[in-house]
C-alpha positions as CSV (number, residue, x, y, z in Angstrom):
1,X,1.2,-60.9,-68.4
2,X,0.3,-61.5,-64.6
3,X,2.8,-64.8,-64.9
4,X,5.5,-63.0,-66.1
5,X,5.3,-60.5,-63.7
6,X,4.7,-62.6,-61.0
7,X,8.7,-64.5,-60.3
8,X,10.6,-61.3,-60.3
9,X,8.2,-60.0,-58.2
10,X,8.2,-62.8,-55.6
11,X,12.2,-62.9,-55.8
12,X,12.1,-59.3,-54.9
13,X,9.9,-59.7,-51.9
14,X,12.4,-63.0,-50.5
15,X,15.2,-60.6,-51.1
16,X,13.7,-57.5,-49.0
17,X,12.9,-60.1,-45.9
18,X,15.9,-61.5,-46.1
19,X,17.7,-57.9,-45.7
20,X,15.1,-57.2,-42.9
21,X,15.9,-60.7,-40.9
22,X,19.4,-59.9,-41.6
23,X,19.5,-56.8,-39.7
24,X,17.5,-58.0,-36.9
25,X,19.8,-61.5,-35.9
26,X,23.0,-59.9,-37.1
27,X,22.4,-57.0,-33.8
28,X,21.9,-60.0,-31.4
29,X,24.8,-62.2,-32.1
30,X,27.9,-61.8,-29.8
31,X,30.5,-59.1,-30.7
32,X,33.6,-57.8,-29.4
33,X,34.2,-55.3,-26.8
34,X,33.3,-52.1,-27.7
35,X,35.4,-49.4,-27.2
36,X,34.8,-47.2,-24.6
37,X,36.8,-43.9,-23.4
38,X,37.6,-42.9,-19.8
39,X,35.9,-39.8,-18.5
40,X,36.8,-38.1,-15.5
41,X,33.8,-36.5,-13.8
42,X,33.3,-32.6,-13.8
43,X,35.2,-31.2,-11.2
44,X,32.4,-29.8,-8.5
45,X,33.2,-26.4,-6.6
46,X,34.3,-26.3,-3.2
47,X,31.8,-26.7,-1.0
48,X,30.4,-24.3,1.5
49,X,30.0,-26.0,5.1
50,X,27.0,-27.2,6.3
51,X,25.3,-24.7,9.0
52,X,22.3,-26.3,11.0
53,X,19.3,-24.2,11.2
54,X,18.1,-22.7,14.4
55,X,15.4,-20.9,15.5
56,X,15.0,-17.8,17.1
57,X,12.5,-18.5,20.0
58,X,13.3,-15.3,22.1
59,X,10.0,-13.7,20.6
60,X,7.0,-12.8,23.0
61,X,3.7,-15.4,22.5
62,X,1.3,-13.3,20.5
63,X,-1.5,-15.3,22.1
64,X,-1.1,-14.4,25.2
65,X,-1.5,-10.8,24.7
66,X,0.8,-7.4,26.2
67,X,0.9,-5.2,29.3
68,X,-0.8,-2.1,28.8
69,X,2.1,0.0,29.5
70,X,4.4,-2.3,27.3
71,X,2.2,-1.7,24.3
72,X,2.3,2.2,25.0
73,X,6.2,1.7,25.5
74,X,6.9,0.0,22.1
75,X,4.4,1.6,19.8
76,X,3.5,5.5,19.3
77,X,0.0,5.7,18.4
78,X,-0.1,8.6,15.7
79,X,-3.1,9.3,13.1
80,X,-2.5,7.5,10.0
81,X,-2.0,9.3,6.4
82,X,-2.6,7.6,4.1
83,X,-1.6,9.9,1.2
84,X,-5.3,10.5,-0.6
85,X,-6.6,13.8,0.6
86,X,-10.1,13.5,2.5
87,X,-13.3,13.3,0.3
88,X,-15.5,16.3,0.4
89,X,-19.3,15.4,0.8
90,X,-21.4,16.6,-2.5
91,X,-23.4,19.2,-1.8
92,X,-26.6,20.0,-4.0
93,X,-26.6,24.0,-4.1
94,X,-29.5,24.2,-6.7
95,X,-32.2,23.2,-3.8
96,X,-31.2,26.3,-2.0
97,X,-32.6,29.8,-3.6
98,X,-32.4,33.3,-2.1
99,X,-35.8,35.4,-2.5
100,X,-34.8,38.5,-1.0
101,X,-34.6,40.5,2.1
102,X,-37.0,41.4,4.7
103,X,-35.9,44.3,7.3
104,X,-37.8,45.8,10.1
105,X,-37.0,49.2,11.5
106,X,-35.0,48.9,13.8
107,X,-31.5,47.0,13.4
108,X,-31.2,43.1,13.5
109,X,-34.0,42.6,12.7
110,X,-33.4,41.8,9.2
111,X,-35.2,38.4,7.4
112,X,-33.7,36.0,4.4
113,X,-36.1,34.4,2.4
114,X,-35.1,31.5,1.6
115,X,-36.3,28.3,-0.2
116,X,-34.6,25.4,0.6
117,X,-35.8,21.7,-0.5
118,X,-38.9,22.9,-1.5
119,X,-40.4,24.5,1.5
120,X,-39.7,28.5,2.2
121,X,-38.5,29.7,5.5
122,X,-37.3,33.2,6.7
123,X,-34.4,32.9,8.5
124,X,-32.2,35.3,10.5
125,X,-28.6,35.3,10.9
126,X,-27.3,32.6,12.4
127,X,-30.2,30.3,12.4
128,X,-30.4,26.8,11.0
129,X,-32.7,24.2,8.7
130,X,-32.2,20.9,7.6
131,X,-28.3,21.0,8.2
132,X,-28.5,24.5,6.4
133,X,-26.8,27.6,8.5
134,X,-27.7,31.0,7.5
135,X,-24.5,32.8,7.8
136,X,-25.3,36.5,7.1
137,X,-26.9,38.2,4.4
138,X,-26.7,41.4,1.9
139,X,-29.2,43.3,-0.3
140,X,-28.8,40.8,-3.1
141,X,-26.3,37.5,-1.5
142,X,-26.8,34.8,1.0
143,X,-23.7,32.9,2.2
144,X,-24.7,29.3,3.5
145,X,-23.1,26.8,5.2
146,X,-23.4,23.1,5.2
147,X,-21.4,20.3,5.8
148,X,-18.7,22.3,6.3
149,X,-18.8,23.6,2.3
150,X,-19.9,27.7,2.3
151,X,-21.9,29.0,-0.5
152,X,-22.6,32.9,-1.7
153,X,-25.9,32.8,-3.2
154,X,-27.2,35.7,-5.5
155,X,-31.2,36.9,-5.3
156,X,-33.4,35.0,-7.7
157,X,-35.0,37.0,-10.3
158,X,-38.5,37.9,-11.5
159,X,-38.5,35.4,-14.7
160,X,-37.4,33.0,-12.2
161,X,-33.8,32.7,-13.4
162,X,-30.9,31.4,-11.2
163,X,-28.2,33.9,-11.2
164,X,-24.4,32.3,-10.5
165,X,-23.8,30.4,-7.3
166,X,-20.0,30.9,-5.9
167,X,-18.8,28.0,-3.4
168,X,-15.9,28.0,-1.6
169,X,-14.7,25.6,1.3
170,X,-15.2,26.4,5.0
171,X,-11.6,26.6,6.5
């Protein structure tokens, strides 16, 4: 069976190269002009004219630095805003406690006392500790002061509760 199979087969493969050798001579032989069509090119738009550059050199050096009295001439020196209002420092309240009142008999003489970052001090009107400004006291309020922030701040009790604290900002 391989025999018989074997001539067609071969006469088959002679045939395909032949096609393929074909192909390849027949696109290298000489041929006749090939026809070609005339194109005219795209029309461009009108162009604009050329204009050298240049340089504008009537500027000051900036190395070398300005007059005094020409910087205060050309520039106004105003405070910047920069649109974000200003930050207001924190200020930790719950180290300040109001015990109560003290008061002599005659007037002004009257003592706060206070406890403020552990330690207790009695404090008149007016008087000042670690940044902390006694600004006048009542029978059962203290208003404070620091760092510009002013606090009311209400007698502590027996049981050792802290009543409300009110802030409000110094103006």
């Amino acid at each position: 069976m391989k025999k018989k199979l074997t001539y067609p087969l071969l006469a088959l493969v002679i045939l395909l190269w032949g096609v393929i050798f074909h192909r390849l001579f027949s696109g290298l032989g000489d041929r006749a002009e090939p026809r070609t069509t005339r194109m005219e090119p795209a029309k461009r738009p009108a162009a604009e004219p050329h204009v050298d550059d240049t340089l504008l050199l009537d500027y000051r050096d900036p190395f070398l630095g300005a007059p005094d009295d020409e910087v205060a001439a050309t520039e106004e020196y105003l405070p910047m805003d920069n649109g974000y209002p200003e930050e207001i420092p924190y200020v930790d309240w719950s180290q300040v406690r109001y015990y109560g009142l003290v008061s002599g008999h005659g007037a002004g003489k009257t003592v706060a006392l206070v406890h403020i970052n552990g330690r207790d001090y009695m404090l008149k009107p007016g008087e000042s500790v670690d940044g902390f400004t006694l600004l006048g006291s009542m029978t059962n309020t203290v208003k404070m002061s620091h760092q510009g922030q002013v606090a009311s701040i209400t007698i502590q009790g027996n049981d050792g509760e802290q009543f409300p604290l009110t802030t409000e900002m110094y103006q």
